[in-house]
N, C-alpha and C positions, 0 to 999 in steps of 0.2 A: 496228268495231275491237274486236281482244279483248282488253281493259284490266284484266281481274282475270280471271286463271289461277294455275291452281298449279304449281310449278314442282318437280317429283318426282323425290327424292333419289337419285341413283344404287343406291345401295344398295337401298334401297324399288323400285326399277324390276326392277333383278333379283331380287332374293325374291317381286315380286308377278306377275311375266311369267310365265305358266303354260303348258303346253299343251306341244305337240311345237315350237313356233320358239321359245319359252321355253330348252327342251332344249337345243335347239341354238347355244342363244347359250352356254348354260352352258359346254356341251363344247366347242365351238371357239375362243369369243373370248379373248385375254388372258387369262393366267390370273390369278387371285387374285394369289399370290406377285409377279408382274410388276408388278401395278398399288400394292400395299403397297409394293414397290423405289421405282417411281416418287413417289408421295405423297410419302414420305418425303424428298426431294428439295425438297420444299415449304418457302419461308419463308410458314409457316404466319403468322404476325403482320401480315405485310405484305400478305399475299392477303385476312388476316379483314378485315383496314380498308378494302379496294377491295370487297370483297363487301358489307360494311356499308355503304360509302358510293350504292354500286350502287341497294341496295335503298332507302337513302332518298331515293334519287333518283326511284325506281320509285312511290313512294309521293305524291310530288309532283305524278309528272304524271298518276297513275288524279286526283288530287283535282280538277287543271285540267280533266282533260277531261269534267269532269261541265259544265262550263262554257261549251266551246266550240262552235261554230257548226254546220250538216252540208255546209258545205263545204268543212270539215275532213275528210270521208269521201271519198276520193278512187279513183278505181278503179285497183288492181293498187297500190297505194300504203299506206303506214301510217306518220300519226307517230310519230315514237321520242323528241320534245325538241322544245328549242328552244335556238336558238343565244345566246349573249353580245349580241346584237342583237336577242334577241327573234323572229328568223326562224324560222318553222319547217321542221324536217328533216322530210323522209319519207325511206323507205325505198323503193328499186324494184331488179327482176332487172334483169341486165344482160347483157339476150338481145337479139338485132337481129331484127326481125318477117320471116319466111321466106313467099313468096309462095305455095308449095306445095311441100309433102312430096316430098322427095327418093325414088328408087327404092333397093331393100334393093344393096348392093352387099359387096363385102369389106372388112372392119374394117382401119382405115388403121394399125394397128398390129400387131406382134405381141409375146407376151409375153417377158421378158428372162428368160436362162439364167445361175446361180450351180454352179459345179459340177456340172453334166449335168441339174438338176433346175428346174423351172420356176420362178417366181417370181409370183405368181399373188395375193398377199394374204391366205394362208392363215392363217387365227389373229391376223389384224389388225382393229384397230376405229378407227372413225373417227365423228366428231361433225358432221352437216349441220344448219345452219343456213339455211333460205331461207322466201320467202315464205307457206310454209305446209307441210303437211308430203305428201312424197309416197305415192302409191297403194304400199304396202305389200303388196300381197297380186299387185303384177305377174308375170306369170311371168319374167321377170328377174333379179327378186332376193326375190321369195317367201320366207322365212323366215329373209331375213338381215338383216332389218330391226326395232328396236325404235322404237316410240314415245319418246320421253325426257320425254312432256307430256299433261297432257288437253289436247286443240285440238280444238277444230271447224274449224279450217282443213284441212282433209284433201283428198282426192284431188287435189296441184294441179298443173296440166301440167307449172309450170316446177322445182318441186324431181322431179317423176318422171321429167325429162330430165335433171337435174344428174345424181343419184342413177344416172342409166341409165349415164352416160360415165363414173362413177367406178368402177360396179363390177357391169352385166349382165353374168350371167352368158352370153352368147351364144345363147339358145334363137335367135333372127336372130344371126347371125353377122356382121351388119354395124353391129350395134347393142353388139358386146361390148365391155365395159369395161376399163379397164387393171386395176383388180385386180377379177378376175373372183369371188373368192370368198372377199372381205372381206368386214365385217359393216361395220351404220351406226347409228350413233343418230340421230335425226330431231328438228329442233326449229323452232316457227316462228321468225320473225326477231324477236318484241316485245322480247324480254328477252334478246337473244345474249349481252351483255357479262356480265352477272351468271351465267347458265346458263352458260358458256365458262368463268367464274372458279372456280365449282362443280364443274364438270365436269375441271378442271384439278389441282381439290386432290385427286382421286379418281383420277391418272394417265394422265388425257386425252394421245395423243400429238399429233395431229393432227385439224385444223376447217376446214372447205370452206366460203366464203360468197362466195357467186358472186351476192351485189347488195351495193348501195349505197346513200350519199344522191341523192337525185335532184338535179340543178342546174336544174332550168329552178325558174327567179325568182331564185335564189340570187344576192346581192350578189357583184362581183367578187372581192372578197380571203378570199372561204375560200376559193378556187381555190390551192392549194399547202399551206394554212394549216394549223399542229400545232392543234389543236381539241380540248376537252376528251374528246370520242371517243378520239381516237388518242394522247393520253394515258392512258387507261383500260387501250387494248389493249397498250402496253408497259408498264403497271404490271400486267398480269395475266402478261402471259408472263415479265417479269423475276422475277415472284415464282414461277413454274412451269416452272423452267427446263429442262424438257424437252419444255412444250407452244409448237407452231408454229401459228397462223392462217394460212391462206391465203384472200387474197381477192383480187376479182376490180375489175382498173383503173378499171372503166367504158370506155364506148361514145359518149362525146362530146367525138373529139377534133377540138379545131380549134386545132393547132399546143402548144406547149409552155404547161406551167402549169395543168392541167388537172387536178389530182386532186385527187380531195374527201374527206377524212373519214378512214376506218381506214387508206386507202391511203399516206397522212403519217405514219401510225406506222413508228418506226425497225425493231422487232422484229419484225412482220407480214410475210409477202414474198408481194408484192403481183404478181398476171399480167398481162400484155398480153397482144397476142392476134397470130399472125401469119397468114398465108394458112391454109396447110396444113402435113401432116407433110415434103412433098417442095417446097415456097415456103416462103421464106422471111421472105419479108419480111413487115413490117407490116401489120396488118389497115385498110381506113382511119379504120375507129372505133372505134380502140384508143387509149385516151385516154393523155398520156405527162406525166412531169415536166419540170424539177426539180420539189422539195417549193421553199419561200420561202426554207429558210434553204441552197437547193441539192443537198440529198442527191439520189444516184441513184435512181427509181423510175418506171417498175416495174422490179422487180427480175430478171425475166428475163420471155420471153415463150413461149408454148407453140400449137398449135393450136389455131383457136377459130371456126372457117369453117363449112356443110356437116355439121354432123353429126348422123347417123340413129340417132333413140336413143327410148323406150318413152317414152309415152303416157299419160294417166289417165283418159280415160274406160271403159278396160275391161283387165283384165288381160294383153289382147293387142293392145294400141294400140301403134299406132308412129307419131314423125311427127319432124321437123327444124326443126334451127335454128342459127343463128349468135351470135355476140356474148362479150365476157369472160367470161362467165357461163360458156362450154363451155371455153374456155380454161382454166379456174382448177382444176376436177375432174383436167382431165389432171395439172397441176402435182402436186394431192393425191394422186391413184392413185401418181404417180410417188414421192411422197415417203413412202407405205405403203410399195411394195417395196424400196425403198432401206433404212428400217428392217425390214424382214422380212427382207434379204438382212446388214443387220449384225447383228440378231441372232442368224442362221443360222451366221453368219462369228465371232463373239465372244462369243454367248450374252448381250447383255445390247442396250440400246437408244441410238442417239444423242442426244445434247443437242440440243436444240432450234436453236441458236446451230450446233453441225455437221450439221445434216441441212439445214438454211437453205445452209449453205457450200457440203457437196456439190453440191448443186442448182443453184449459183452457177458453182462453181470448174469443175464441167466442162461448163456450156452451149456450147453452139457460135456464137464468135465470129464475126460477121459483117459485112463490111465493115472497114472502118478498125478495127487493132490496140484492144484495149481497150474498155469500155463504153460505150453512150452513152444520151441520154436518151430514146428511144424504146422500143429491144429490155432496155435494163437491163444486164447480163452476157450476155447473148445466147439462143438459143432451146434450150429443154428438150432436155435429151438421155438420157431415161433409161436407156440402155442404157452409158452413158459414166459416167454416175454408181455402179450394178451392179456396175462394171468397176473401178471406183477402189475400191471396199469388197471385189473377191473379188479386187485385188493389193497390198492391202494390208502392210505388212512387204518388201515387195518392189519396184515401181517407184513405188507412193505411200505418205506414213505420215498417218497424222493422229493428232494429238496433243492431245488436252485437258489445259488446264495451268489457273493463275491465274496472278496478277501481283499484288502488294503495293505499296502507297503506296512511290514513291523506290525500287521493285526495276526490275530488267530480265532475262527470259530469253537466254540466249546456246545456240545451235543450230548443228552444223555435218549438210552436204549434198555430194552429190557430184553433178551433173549429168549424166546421160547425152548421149548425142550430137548428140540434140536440143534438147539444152537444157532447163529448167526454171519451173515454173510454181510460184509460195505464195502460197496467200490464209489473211488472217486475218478471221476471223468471231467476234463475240462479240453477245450478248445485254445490251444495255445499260438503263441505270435510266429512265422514263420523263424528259420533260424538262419543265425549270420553267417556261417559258417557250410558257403558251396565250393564243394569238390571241384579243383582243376586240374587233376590228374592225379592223385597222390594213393599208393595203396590203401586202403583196409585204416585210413587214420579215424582216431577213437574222438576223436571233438567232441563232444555230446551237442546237440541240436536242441534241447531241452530248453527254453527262455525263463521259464516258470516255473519253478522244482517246486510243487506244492506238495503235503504233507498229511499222511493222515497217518494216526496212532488212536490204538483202543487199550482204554486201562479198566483194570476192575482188581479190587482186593490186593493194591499194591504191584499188581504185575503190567507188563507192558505190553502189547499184542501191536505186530508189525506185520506190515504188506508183504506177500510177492515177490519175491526176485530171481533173477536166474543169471546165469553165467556166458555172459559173451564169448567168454576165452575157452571154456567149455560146453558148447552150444548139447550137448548130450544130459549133462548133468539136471537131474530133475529139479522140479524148484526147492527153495527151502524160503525163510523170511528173511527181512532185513532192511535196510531204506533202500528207497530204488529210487535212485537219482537220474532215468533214464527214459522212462517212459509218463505217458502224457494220461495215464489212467493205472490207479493203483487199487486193489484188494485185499480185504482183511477176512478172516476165515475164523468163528468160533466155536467151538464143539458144546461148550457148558452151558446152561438159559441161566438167566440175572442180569443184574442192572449193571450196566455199562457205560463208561463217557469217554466218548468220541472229541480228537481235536485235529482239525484243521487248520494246517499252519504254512509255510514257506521257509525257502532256505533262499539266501541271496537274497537280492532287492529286486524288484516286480517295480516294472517300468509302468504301466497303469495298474488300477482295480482290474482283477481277474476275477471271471466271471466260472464257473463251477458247481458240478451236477453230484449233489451224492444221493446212492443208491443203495438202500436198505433191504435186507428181507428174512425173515425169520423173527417176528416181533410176533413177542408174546402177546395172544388176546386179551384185552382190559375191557369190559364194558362200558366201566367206572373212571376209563381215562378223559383226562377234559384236554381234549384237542383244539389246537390253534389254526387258525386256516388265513392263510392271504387272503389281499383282492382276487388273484389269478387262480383261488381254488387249492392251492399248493398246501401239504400240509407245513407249517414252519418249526424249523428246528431254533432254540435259544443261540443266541449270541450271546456270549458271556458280556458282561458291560457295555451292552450294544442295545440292543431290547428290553423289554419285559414281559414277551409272552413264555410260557409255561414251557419247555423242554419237549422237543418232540418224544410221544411216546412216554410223555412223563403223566402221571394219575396223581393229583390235590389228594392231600388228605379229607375225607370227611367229615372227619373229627377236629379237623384244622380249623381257627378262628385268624382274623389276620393280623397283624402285629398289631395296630393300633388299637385294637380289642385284647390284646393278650400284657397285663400290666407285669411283665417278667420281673422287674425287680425289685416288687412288693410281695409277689406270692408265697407267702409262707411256704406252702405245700412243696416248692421245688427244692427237691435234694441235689440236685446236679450240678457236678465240677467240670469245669472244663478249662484244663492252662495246656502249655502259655496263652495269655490274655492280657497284648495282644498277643496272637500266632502269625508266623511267618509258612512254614510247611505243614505241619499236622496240631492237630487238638489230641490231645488226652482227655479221656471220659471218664468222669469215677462219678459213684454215688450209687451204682445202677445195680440190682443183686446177679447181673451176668455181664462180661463184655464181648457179647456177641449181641448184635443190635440190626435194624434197620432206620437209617435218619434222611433226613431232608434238610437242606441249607437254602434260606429265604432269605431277599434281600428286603429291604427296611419297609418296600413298596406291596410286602407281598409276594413277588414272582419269585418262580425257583432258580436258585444259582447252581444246584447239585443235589446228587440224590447219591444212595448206595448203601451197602454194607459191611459190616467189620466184626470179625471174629477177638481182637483184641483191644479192642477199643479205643481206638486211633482211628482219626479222622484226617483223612490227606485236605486240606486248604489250600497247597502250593498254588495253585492253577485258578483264583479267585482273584478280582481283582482288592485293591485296598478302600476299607471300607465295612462300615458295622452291618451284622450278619445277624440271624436269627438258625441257634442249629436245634433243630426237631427231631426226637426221638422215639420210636416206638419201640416197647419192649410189653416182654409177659404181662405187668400189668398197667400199662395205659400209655399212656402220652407224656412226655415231659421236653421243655426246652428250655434255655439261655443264651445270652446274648452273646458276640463274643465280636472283638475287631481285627481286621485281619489287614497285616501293614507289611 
């Protein structure tokens, strides 16, 4: 076991990386500038104390294991701990043993297009963690690879296969990787959490860890169990909130409840593994949830069958294999060009918390409407994810916001024909609540129960849920007080408002990604855009840009042009006045309407429609309104206060 190494500073790595692949990491990878953006991003105070705690941890077990037995030395294994129980963790790949080498064939993927140009991982870097580090010098990926370590674990089959699926460059063309011409940093797995934490304050976007703990002996109830591991990995990524882990399910599944270790962390998103790119379904040992206190995981699933990928016994070794471990690189490569393609698209990178969502938001759903505890949100679809970041402003928005203690977001949308899809994705605080021994207990892990609700025409439209207690039963809707990413689903096109809200009290502003798509085309809409390019959705009593997805009227003049309580011409009643919940309309020869609610400045507070002429106000703050009406013949509006 290798129990004292030194773990070399990013900075030290590159100033001390010499030579022509040195060169080349210089000039291609991340720029400086990118990675200063990102750091900076850092709750530096709360990452030092996870990194300090890290290393005193590190420093405990080099002393234990001057102590213990040699058969503690277990082959393809290494301990990393010991449990609350005293048990010990190893570490194993989570590859499925392949009888013999597949023959070279055509690579089951091809690369995704942004604007006519390929999407390929150019100028992206990513962080491998596996069992040791792989043959670096493969013709594959030959000088896209840095060490991040001294290790004597070097040339090792199963990271020179990971490493192959994330990113050969195709000298075998059936061996090429989804991002063919990313770069990688390499580490073995002793110290991932504290390396990963390090590696994070330095602008880490993205981490492949395609093993796990091993279960065979393991007492029943870490089987789902939050553990102080997967506390660790949401206290790192909470504090780095732009770095995403991606790991890999495991490979022993025997029915629901089956996941061990980082794969229980809320923040991680965690692969399963399905046939292939053209089957769908479930690998059969692709391990699944719930976690204990029921969250969904894994979180989606990808390929992870059959695949022909480089080798370490010699620079031109090829050979195959199966298992989450192949599954989980695809997820990664996926989740490079997706940030390659918003950079491309915005000039800047996603949050961790929305590159997690995208990934989520447009997997392809299979079977019964909505997630379940096998596929997670459904199976990878990188080219749909691509797709949402290069229509952006346009049939999708995504919108990074926060939320304050006792606040709520208000958003309006217009559905196109087919209807409407929003998910909200946020990156939440690790939870208090670790397993020391206790069966299948339901604590929820959840810090932040945030909230999303879609109303239109009086009704209410509700996320996602599913049944812990009945892990079979397919979804239906309802509040989901358990997981850290929620879904709303709408079959009709129309105008629609969106609220974001919280339940309990929120120990800081939380920070939050929602994810739109299915938005009716407007030519005519007047769009709001941040500094960071983002398109912006209204804050109800917060802002006064225009409603994402909301279109001005044309015919609109703005209030202080519009002398409302002189113009003869206006017929229109509106009580109570004030209102507290809704307006009553008369005057109009229909009440079936389309109107608009302005606040005193001009900006929109609400939009929508009514068959009976009632206008919902509840959800407004207090304060004089301007409500606009279009009907069969024109335009009409009056003032109204709403208390």
């Amino acid at each position: 076991m290798n129990w004292v190494k030194k773990s070399i500073n990013v900075i030290l790595t590159i100033a001390c990386f010499s030579g022509f692949g040195g060169a080349l990491w210089m000039a291609q990878a991340q720029s400086a500038s990118q990675k200063k953006q990102l750091a900076a991003s850092v709750k530096v105070a709360g990452l030092d104390q996870v990194i300090f705690q890290l290393k005193e941890e590190q420093k405990e077990l080099e002393r234990l294991s001057k102590y213990l037995p040699a058969s503690f030395n277990k082959a393809n294994k290494e301990l990393v701990g010991f449990g609350p129980d005293q048990s010990p963790l190893f570490y194993e790949h989570m590859s499925v043993p392949t009888s013999a080498p597949l023959k070279p064939q055509s690579v089951s993927w091809t690369a995704s297009v942004l604007q006519g140009k390929l999407l390929e991982g150019e100028s992206m870097e990513i962080a491998l963690w596996d069992q040791g580090l792989p043959r670096t010098s493969h013709q594959e990926f030959s000088g896209r690879l840095v060490e991040g370590e001294q290790s004597t674990n070097t040339n090792y089959s199963h990271a020179t296969q990971v490493t192959s699926i994330l990113l050969a460059s195709g000298k075998q063309l059936a061996a090429k990787g989804v991002a063919p011409k990313a770069r990688a940093k390499t580490y073995d797995w002793s110290q991932d959490r504290l390396e990963a934490a390090e590696e994070a304050a330095q602008g880490l976007l993205v981490s492949n860890h395609s093993y796990g703990i091993s279960v065979g002996n393991l007492p029943q109830w870490y089987f789902g169990a939050y553990l102080k591991i997967s506390q660790d990995w949401d206290a790192i990524q909470y504090n780095a909130p732009y770095y995403l882990s991606i790991v890999a399910a495991g490979n022993h599944a025997q029915g629901n409840d089956r996941l061990v270790g980082f794969n229980t962390s809320k923040n991680s998103l965690s692969v399963g593994s399905s046939l292939s790119a053209t089957n769908t379904a479930v690998a059969p040992f692709s391990a699944y949830g719930p976690t204990d206190d029921g969250r969904i995981k894994p979180d989606l699933v990808a390929p992870g069958t059959q695949f022909y990928t480089a080798n370490s016994p010699s620079d031109e070794s090829y050979t195959s294999g199966s298992g989450t471990s192949f599954s989980t690189p695809v997820v990664s490569g996926a989740a490079l060009i997706v940030q390659e393609a918003f950079e491309q698209t915005k000039g800047r990178f996603l949050k961790a918390a929305s590159l997690k969502g995208v990934l989520m938001h447009t997997a392809l759903d299979v079977g019964a409407k909505g997630p379940d505890y096998t596929r997670g949100w459904g199976v990878l679809q990188q080219d749909q994810a691509v797709a949402f970041i290069e229509n952006l402003d346009g049939e999708t928005q995504l919108i990074e916001d926060s939320l304050n203690h006792c606040a709520q977001k208000n958003y309006s949308f217009t559905a196109g024909m087919q209807g409407m899809t929003i998910s909200l994705s946020w990156t939440d605080l690790p939870g208090a609540f670790v397993n020391s021994g206790s069966l299948n207990p339901t604590d929820p892990q959840l810090v932040h129960d945030l909230d999303i609700r879609l109303y239109k025409d009086g009704v209410t439209y509700m996320p996602f849920v599913l049944q812990p207690n009945n892990p079979l039963v397919i979804a239906s809707t309802g509040d989901n007080r358990l997981d850290p990413f929620e879904q709303i689903q709408v079959s009709e096109p129309g105008e629609y408002e969106l609220v974001v809200s919280h339940k309990g009290s929120l120990q800081a502003s939380q920070d939050f990604s929602l994810l739109v798509s299915g938005i009716a085309p407007n030519p005519a809409a007047a769009q709001s855009t941040t500094p960071t390019g983002q398109t912006a959705g209204q804050t109800a009593g917060q802002t006064n840009t225009p409603l994402a997805g909301s279109a001005l009227p044309n015919t609109l003049q703005t209030p202080s042009e519009m002398a409302l309580e002189n113009d003869p011409s206006i017929q229109l009643q509106a009580y109570p006045n004030p209102a507290m919940n809704e307006l009553q309309v008369q005057g109009l020869e229909s009440s079936s309407f389309s109107y608009y609610i302005y606040r005193s400045d001009g900006s929109i507070a609400g939009k929508g429609k009514t068959k009976n002429g009632k206008v919902a106000v509840n959800r407004l703050s207090n304060g004089f309104y301007i409500l606009g009406i279009f009907h069969a013949k024109g335009y009409e509006a009056v003032k109204f206060f709403k208390r």
